[in-house]
C-alpha positions in Angstrom: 0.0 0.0 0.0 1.6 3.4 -1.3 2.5 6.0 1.6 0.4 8.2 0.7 -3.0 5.9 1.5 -1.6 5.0 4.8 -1.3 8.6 5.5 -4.9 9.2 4.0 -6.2 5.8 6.5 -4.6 7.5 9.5 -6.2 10.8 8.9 -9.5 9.5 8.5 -9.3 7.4 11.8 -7.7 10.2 13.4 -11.1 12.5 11.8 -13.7 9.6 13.1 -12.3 9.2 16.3 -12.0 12.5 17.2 -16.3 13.1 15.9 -16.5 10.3 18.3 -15.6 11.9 21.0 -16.9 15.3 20.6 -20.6 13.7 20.5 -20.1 11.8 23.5 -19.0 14.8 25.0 -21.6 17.0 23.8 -24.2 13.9 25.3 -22.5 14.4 28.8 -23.1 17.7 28.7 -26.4 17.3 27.7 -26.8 14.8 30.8 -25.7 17.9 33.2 -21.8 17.1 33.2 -19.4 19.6 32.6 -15.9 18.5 31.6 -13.3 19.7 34.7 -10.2 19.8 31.8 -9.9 21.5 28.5 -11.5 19.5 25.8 -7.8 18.6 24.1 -7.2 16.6 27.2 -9.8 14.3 26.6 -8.7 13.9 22.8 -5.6 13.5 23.7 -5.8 10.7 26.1 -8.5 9.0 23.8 -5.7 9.6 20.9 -2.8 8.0 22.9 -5.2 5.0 23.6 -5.7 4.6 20.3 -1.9 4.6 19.5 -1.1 2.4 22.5 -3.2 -0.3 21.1 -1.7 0.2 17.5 1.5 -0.4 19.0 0.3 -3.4 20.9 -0.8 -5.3 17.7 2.9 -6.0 16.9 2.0 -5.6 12.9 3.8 -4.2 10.9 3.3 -1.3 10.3 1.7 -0.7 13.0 -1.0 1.9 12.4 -3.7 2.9 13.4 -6.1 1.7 11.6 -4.9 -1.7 13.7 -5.6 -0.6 17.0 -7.7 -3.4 18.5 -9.3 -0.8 20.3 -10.7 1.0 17.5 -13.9 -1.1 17.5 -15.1 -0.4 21.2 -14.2 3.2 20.0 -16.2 3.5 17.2 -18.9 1.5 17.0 -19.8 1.8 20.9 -23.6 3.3 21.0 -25.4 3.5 24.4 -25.7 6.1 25.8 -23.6 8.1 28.7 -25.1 6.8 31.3 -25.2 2.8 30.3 -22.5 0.7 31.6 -19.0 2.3 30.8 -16.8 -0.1 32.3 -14.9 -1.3 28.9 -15.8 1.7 27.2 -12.6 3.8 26.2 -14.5 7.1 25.4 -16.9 6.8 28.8 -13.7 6.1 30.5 -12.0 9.1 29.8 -15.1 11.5 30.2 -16.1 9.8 33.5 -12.6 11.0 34.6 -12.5 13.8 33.3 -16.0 15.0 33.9 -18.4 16.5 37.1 -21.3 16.9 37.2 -23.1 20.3 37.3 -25.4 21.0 40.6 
């Protein structure tokens, strides 16, 4: 596969995963949560899960259209307040996250 599709894969998995995460956000705050860091944080630390379990597929190359964790990712659907456990996205709000009184 020429570079330049690898680079076009990784750019739309960076794009859906990042949409992702922005709607579960913006269903938190519709569920009276406020997030207690800067919304970056939260990509970021969704991101680097997403490139740790790239890395952790031991396939060369490993990108990350590979990471295992892609799946729970992107095709996880309940809603916010459902069982998170197992749930990257939830994970990382639910840390990251308070609730407003």
């Amino acid at each position: 596969m020429p570079c330049d599709d690898l680079g076009s894969i990784e750019l739309q998995v960076i794009q859906d995963v990042l949409e992702t995460v922005e709607a579960r956000i913006r269903e938190v705050e519709g569920c009276r949560w406020r997030l207690t860091v800067p919304r970056a944080r939260v990509y970021a630390a969704v991101l680097l899960a997403v490139v740790v379990s790239a890395r952790e597929t031991h396939r060369i190359p490993a990108t990350l259209d590979r990471a295992a964790i892609l799946d729970e990712i992107l095709d996880g659907t309940e809603p916010f307040d459902a069982h998170w456990m197992g749930r990257p996205v939830e994970e990382v709000i639910r840390r990251y996250a308070a609730p407003v009184n």
